[in-house]
Biopython code that builds the backbone (N, CA, C, O; Angstrom):
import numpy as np
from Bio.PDB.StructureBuilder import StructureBuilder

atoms = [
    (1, "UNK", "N", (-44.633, -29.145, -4.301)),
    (1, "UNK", "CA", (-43.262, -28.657, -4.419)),
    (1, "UNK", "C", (-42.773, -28.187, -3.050)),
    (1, "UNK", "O", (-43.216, -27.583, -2.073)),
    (2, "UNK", "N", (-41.573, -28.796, -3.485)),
    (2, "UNK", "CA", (-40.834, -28.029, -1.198)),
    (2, "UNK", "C", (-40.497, -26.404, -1.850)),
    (2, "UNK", "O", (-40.743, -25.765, -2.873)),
    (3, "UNK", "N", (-39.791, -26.221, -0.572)),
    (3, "UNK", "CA", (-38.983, -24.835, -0.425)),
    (3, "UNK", "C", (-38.294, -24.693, -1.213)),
    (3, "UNK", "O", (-37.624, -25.686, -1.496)),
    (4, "UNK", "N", (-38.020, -23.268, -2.110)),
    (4, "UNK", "CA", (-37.152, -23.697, -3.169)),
    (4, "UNK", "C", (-37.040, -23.836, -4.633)),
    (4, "UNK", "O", (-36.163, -23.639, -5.475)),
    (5, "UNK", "N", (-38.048, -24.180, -4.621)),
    (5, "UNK", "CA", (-38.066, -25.250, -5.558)),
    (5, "UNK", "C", (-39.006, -24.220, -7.013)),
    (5, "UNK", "O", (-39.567, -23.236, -6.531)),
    (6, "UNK", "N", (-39.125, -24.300, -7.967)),
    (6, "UNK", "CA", (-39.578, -23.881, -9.309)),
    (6, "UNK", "C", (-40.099, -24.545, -10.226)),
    (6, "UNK", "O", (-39.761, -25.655, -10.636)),
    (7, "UNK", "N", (-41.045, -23.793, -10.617)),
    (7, "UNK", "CA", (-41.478, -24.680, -12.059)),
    (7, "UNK", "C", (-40.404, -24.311, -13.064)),
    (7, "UNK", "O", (-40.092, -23.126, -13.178)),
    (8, "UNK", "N", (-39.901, -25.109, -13.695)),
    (8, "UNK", "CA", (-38.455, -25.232, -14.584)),
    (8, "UNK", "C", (-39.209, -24.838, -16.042)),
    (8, "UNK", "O", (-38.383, -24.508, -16.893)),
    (9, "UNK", "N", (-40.602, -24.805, -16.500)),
    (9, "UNK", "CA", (-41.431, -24.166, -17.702)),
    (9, "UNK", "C", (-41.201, -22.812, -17.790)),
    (9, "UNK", "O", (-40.936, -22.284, -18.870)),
    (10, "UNK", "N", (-41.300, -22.004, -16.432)),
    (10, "UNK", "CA", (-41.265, -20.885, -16.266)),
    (10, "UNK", "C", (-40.343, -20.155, -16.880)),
    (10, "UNK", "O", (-40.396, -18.996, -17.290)),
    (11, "UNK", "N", (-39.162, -21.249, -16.913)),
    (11, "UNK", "CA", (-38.149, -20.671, -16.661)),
    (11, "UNK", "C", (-36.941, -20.561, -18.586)),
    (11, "UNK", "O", (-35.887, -20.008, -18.900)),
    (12, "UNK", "N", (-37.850, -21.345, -19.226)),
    (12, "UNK", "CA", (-38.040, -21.736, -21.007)),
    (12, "UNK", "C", (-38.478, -20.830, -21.382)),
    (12, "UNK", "O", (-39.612, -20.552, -20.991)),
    (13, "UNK", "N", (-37.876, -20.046, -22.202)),
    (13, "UNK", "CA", (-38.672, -19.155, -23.478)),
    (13, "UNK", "C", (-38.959, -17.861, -22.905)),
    (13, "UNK", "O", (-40.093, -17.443, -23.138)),
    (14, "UNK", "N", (-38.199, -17.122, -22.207)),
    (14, "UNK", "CA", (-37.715, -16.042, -21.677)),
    (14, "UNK", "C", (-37.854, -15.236, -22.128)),
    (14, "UNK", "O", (-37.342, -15.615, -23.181)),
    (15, "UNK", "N", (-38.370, -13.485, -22.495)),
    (15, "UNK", "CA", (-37.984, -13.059, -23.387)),
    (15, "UNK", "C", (-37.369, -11.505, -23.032)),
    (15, "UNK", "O", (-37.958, -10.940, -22.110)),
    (16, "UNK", "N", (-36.188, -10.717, -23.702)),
    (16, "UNK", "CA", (-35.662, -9.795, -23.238)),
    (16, "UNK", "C", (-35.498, -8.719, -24.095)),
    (16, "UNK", "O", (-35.094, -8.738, -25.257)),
    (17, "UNK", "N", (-35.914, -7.597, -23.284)),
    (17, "UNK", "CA", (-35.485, -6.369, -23.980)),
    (17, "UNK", "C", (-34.440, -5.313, -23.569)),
    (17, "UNK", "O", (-34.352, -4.398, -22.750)),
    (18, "UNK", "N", (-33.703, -5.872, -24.514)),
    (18, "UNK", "CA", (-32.115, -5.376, -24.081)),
    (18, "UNK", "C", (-32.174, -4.036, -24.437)),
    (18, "UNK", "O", (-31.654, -3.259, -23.637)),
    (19, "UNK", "N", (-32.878, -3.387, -25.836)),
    (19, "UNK", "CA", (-32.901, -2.013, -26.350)),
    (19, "UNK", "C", (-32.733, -0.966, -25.154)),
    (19, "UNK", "O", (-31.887, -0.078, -25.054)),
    (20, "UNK", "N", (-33.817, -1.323, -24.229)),
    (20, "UNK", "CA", (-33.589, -0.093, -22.921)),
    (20, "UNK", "C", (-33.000, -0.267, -21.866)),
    (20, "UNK", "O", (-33.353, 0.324, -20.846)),
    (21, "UNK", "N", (-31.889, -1.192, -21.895)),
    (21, "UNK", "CA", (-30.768, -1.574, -21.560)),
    (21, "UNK", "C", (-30.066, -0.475, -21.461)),
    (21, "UNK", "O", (-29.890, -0.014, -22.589)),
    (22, "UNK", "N", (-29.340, 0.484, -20.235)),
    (22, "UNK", "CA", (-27.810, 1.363, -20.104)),
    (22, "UNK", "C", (-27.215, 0.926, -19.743)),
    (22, "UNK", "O", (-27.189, 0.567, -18.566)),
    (23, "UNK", "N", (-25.623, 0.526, -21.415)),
    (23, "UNK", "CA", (-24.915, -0.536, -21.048)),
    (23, "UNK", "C", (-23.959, 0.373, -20.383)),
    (23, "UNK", "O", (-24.264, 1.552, -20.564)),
    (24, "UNK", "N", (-22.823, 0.182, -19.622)),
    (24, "UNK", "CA", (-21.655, 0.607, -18.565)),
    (24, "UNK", "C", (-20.418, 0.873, -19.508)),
    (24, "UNK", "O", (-19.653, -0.068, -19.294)),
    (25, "UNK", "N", (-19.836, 1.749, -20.493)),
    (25, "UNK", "CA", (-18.665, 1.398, -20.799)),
    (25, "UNK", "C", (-17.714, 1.681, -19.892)),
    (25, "UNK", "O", (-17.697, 2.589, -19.061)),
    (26, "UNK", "N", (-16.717, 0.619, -20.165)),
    (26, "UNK", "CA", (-15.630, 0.772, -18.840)),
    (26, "UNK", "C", (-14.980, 1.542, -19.285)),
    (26, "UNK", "O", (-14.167, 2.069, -18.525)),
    (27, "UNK", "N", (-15.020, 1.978, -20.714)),
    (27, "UNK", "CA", (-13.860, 3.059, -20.939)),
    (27, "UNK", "C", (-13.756, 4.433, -21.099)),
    (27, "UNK", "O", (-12.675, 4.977, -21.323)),
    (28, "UNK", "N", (-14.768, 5.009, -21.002)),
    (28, "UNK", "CA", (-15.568, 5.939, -21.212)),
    (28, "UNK", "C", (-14.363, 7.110, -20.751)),
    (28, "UNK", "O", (-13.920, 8.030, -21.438)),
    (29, "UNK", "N", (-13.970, 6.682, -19.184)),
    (29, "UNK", "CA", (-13.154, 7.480, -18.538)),
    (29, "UNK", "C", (-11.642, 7.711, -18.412)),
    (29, "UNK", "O", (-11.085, 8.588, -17.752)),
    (30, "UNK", "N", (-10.920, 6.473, -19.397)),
    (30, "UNK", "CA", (-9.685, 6.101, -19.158)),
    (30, "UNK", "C", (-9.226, 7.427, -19.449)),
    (30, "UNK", "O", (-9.823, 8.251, -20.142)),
    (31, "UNK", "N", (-7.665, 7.639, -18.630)),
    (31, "UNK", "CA", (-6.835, 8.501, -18.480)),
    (31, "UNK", "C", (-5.457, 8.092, -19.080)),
    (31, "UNK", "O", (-4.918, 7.077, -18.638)),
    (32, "UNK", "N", (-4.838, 8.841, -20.088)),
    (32, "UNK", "CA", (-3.336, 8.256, -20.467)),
    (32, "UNK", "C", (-2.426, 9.401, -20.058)),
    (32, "UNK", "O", (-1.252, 9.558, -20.394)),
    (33, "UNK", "N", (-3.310, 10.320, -19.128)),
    (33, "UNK", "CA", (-2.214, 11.208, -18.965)),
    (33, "UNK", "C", (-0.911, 11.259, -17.698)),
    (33, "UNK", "O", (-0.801, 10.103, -17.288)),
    (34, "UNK", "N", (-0.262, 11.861, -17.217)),
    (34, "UNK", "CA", (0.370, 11.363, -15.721)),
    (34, "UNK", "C", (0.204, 12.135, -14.885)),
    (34, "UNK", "O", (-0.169, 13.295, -15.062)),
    (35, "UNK", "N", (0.497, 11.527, -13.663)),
    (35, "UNK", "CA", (0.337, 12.425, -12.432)),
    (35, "UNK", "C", (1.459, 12.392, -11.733)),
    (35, "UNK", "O", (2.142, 11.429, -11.383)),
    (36, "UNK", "N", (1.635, 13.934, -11.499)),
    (36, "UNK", "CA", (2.587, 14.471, -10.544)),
    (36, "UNK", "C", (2.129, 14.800, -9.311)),
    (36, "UNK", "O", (0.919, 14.909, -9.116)),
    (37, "UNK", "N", (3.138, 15.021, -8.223)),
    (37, "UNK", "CA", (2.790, 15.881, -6.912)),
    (37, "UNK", "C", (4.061, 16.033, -6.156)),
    (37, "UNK", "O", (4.984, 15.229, -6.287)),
    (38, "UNK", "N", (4.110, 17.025, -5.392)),
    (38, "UNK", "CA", (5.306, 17.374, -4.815)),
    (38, "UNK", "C", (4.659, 17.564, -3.288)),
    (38, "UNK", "O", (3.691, 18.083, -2.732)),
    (39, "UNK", "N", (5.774, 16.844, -3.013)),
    (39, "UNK", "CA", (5.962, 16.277, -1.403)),
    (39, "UNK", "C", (6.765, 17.216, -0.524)),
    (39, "UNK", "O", (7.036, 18.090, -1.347)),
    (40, "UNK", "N", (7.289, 17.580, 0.552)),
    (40, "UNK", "CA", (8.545, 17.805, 1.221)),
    (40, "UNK", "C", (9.446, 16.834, 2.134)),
    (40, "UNK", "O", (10.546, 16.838, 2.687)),
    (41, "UNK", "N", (7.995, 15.751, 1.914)),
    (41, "UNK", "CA", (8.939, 14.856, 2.917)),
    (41, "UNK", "C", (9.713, 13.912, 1.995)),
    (41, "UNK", "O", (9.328, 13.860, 0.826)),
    (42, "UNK", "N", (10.914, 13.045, 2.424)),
    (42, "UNK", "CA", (11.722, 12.386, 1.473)),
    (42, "UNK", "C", (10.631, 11.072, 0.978)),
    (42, "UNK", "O", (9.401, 11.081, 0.949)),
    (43, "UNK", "N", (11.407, 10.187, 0.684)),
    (43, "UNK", "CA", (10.962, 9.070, 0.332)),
    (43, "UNK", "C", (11.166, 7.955, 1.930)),
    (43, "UNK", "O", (10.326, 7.341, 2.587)),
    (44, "UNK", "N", (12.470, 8.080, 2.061)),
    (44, "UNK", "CA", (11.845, 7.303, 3.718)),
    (44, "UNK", "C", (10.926, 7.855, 4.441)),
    (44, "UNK", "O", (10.479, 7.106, 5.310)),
    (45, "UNK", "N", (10.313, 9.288, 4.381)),
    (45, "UNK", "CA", (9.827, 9.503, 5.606)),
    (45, "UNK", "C", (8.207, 9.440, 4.911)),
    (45, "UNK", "O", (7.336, 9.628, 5.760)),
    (46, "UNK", "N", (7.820, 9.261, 3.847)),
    (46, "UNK", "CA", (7.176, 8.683, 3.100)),
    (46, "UNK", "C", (6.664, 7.018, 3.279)),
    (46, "UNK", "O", (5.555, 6.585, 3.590)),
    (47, "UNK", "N", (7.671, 6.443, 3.021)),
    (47, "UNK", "CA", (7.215, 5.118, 3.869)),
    (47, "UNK", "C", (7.146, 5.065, 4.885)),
    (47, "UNK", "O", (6.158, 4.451, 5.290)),
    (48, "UNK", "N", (7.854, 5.494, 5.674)),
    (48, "UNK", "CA", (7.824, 5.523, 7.002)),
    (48, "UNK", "C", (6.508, 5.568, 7.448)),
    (48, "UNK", "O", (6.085, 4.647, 8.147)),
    (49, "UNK", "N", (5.727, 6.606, 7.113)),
    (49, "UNK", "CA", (4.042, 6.721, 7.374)),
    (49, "UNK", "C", (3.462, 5.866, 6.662)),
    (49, "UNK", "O", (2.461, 5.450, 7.246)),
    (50, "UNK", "N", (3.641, 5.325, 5.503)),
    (50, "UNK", "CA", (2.628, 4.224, 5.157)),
    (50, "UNK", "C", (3.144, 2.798, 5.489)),
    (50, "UNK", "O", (2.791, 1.842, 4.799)),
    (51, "UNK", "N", (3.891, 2.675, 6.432)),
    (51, "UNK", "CA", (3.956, 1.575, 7.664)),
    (51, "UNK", "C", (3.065, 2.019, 8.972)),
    (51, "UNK", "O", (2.316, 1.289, 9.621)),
    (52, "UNK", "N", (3.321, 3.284, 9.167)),
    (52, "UNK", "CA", (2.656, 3.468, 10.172)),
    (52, "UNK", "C", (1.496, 3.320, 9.815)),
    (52, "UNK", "O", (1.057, 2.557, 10.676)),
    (53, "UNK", "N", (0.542, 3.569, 8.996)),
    (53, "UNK", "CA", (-0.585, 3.592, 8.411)),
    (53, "UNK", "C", (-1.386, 1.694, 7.829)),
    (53, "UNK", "O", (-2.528, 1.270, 7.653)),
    (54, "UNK", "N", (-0.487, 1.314, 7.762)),
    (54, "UNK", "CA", (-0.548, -0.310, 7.314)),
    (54, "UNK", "C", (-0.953, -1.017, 9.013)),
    (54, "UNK", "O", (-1.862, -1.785, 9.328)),
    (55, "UNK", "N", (0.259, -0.311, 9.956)),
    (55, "UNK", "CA", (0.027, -0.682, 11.559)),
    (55, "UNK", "C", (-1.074, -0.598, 11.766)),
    (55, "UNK", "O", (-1.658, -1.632, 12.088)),
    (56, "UNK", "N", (-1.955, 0.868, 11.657)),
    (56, "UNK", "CA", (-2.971, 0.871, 12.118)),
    (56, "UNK", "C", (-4.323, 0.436, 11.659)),
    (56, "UNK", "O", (-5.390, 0.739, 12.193)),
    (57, "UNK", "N", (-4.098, -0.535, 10.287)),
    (57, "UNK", "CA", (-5.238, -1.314, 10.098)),
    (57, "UNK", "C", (-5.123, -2.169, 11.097)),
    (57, "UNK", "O", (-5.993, -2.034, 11.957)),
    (58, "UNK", "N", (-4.044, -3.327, 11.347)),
    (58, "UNK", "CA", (-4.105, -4.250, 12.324)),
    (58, "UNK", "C", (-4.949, -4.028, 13.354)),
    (58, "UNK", "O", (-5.035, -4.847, 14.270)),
]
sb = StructureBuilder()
sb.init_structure("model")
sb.init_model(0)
sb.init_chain("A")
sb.init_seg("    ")
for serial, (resi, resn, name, xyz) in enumerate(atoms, 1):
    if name == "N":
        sb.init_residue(resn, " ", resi, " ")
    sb.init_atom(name, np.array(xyz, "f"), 0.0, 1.0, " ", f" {name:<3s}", serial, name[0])
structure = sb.get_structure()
């Protein structure tokens, strides 16, 4: 056999134990509530910095 390469028997009749498996729920954490925050700066001067901030990934 080259590089690589597998015995494909090996690879038949597998067997798994999922029981001790920790599955991930994605939802575990969802939020339906909202978020506020108070700023002083306006809304242009608001973008204004996240242009400037977009610039300085470049």
């Amino acid at each position: 056999m080259g590089f690589g390469s597998y015995d494909e028997s090996e690879q038949q009749h597998q067997q798994r134990d999922d029981e001790d498996v920790d599955a991930v729920t994605v939802h575990e954490n969802d939020h339906d509530g909202e978020l506020t925050f108070e700023s002083e700066l306006s809304t242009a001067e608001l973008v204004s910095q996240l242009g400037s901030m977009k610039d300085d990934e470049e």
